[in-house]
Wavefront OBJ file of the C-alpha trace (Angstrom):
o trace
v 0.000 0.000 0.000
v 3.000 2.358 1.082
v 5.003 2.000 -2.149
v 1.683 2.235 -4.087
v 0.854 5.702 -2.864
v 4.558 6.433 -3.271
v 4.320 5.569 -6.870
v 0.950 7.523 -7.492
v 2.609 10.773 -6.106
v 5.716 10.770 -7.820
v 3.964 9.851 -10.793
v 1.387 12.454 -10.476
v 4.367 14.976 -10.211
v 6.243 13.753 -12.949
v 2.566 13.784 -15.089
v 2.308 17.395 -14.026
v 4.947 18.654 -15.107
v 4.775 17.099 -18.310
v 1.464 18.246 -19.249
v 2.868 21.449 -17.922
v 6.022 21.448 -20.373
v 3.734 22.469 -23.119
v 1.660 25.352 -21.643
v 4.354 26.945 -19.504
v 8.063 25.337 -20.846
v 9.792 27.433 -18.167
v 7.617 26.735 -15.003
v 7.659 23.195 -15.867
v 11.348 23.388 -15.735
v 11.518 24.988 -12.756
v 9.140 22.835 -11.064
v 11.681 19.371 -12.399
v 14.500 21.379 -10.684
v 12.951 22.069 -7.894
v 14.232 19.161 -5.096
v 10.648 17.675 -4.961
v 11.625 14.399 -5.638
v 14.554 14.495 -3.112
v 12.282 15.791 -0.494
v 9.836 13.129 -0.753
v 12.574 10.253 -1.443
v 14.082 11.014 2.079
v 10.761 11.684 3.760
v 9.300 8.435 2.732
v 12.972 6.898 2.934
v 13.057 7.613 6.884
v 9.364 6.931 7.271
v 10.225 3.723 6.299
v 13.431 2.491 8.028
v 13.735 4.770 10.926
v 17.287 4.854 10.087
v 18.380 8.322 10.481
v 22.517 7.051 9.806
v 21.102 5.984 6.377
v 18.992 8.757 5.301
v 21.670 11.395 6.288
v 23.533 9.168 3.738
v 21.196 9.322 1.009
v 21.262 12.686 1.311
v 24.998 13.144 1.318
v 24.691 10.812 -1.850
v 22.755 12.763 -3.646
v 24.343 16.202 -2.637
v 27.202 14.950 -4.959
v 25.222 13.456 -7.771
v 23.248 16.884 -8.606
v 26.409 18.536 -10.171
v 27.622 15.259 -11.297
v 23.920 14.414 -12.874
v 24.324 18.038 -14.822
v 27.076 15.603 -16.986
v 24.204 14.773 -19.158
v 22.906 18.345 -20.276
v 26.172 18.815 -21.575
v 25.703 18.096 -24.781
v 22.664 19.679 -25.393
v 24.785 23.365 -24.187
v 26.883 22.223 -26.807
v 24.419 20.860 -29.641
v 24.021 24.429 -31.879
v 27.860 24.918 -31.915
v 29.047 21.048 -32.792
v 25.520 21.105 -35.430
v 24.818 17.729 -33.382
v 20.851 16.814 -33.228
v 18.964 16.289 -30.710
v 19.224 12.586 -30.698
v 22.639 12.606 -30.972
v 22.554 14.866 -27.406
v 20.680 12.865 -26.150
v 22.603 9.647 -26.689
v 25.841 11.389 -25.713
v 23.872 12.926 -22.170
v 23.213 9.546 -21.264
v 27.089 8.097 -22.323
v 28.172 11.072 -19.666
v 25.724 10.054 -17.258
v 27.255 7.247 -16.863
v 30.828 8.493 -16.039
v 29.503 10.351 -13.665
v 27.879 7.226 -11.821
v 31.777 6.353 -11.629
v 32.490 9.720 -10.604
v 29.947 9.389 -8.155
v 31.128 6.216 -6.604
v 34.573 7.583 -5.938
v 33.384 10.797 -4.458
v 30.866 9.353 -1.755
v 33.669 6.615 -1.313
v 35.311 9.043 0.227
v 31.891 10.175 2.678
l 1 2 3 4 5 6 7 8 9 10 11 12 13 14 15 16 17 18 19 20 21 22 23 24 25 26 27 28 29 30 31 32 33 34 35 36 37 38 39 40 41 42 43 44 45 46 47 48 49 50 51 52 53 54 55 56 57 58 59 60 61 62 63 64 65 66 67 68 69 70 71 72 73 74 75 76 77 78 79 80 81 82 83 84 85 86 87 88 89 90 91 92 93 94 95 96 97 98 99 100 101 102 103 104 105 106 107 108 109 110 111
């Protein structure tokens, strides 16, 4: 039931801005960078496992992956000047992504 209602508001969030993305392109972008998702994944994180050790964890983790997650827009600040398309961005955001999941793993190795 818990991870149910989980789902349904992170969902509804995600729908929301969406839908949003079309009316108002720069309010729905705000809202995505807004921490909403980190605030509930913690809330509903400690609600969970009452582990306070671990949560302050998850939120050291993802302290370093939001600059580290930025990796993938890179190519798109880039796309106009290299003439790459949008697919081609996109592929490439995701290749960086995932160097910065190592880069990620050696920084909160050090936490």
């Amino acid at each position: 039931m818990i991870f149910a209602a989980k789902t349904l508001l992170a969902a509804l969030i995600i729908s929301f801005a969406s839908w949003l993305a079309g009316k108002r392109p720069e309010l729905a972008g705000f809202i995505i960078a807004l921490p909403i998702s980190t605030l509930l994944a913690l809330i509903f994180s400690y609600a969970e496992y009452k582990d306070p050790e671990s949560s302050v964890l998850f939120a050291k983790s993802i302290f370093v992956a939001i600059p580290v997650s930025l990796l993938f827009f890179v190519p798109f600040l880039a796309a106009e000047r290299l003439a790459i398309s949008f697919p081609v961005a996109y592929v490439s955001g995701i290749g960086l992504l995932v160097a910065g999941y190592y880069i990620h793993r050696w920084i909160t190795g050090w936490l």
